[in-house]
N, C-alpha and C positions, 0 to 999 in steps of 0.2 A: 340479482348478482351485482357484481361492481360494474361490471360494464351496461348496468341494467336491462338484464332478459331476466325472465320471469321463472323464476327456480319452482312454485307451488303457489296454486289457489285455491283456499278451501271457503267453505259455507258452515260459521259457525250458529246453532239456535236452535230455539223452541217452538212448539206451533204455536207459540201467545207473541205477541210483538217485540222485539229484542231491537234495541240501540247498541250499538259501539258507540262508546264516548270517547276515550282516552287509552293508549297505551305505551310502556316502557319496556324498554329490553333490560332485563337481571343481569346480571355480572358473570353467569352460566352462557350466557347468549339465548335463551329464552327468553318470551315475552308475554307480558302479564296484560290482560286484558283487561277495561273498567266498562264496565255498561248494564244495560237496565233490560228485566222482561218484565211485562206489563201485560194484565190479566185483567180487562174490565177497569173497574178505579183502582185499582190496587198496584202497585209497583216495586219490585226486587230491585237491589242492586247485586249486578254480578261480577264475579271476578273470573278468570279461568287465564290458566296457563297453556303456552303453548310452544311446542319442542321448536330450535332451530328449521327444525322436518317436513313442520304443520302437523305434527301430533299434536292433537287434547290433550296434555298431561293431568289437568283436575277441571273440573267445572261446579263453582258455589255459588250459592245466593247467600245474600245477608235482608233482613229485616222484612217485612210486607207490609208496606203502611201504603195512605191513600197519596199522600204528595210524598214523592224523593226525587231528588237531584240532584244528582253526582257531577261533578263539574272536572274532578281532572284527580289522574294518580303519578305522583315520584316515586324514583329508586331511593331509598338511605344508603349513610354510607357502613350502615350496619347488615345490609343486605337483605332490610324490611323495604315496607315499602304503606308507604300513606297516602291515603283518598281523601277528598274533599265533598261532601256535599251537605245539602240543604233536606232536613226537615221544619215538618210544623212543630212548634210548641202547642202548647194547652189556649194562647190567645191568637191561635192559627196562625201566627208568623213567622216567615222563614226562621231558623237559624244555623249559624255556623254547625256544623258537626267534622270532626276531624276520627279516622280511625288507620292502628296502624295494623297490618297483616305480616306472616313470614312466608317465605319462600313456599311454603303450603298451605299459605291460602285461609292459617288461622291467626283470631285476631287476637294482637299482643297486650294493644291498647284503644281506647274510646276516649273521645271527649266531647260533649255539645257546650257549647258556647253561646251560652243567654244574654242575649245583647236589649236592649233597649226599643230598637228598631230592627224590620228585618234586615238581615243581611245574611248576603254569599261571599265566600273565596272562592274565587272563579278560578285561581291557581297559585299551588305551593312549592314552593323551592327547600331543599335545604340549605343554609351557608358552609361557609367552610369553618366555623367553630361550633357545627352542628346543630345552628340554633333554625327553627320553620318559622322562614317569613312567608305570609300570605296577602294577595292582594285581591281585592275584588269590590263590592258595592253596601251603600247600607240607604236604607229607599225611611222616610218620613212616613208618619203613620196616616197619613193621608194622600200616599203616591204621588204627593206633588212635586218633590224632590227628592233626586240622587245625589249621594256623594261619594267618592272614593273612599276605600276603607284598606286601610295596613294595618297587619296582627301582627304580632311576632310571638313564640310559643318556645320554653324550652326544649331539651331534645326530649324528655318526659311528657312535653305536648300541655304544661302548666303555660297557661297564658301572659305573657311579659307586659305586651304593650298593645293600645289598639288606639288608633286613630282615623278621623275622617278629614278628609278633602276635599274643599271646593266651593264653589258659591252657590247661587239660584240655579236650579231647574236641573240637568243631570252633567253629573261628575263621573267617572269611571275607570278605575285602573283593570287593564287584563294581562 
């Protein structure tokens, strides 16, 4: 509550391992969950809704692959809402992946982003002319160096701009 007591605690998951990563309250005052179940090498990302209440309103998984990492989810001001995380490509390095969801948890839009080096958006914002900046790391193909990494992405989630930051050894924006 406001004067902070505790209104409801619940126990969300599966009997395979489940992370909370990230979550946003909707513009309903519900709030959308981001996190991972994990089954052996293999790992979901999930989303689930949940009432002002602590009702479950939905619970989805997206993808099953051997490496994901989901690093963070925003509200739009379209009343969607976009994730962040990391797969492997085919030369097993990280990359960006952006995807947008609606209000039920189906997805509007997708986009991976094939960088050079691996890199993650550790977190994304919307601005106020709608455009997604994202900030996070882009690692040398021999981990010997990090650098900072800004994307910027239409509100269609086409990629505008991308750049790295910093000198020797590690750089990083969160």
């Amino acid at each position: 509550s406001a004067d902070g007591k505790i209104l409801w605690s619940k126990k969300f998951g599966t009997m395979y391992n489940d992370t909370g990563i990230d979550a946003v309250q909707g513009s309903d005052g519900t709030v959308i969950v981001l996190g991972t179940t994990s089954e052996g090498k293999k790992s979901k990302i999930v989303l689930m809704r949940i009432s002002h209440f602590g009702t479950l309103l939905w619970y989805k998984t997206y993808l099953d692959k051997a490496f994901l990492e989901p690093y963070c989810i925003t509200a739009l001001r379209d009343h969607d809402y976009l994730i962040s995380f990391d797969m492997l490509n085919e030369k097993h390095q990280k990359q960006v992946n952006l995807t947008k969801f609606d209000a039920e948890g189906n997805i509007v839009r997708h986009v991976g982003v094939e960088t050079e080096y691996p890199s993650a958006l550790l977190d994304i914002k919307e601005d106020n002319n709608g455009y997604i900046v994202g900030v996070g790391e882009v690692v040398d193909q021999n981990y010997q160096d990090t650098d900072a990494l800004l994307m910027k992405f239409s509100g269609s989630l086409k990629l505008l701009y991308k750049k790295h930051y910093g000198g020797a050894y590690y750089d990083l924006f969160t």
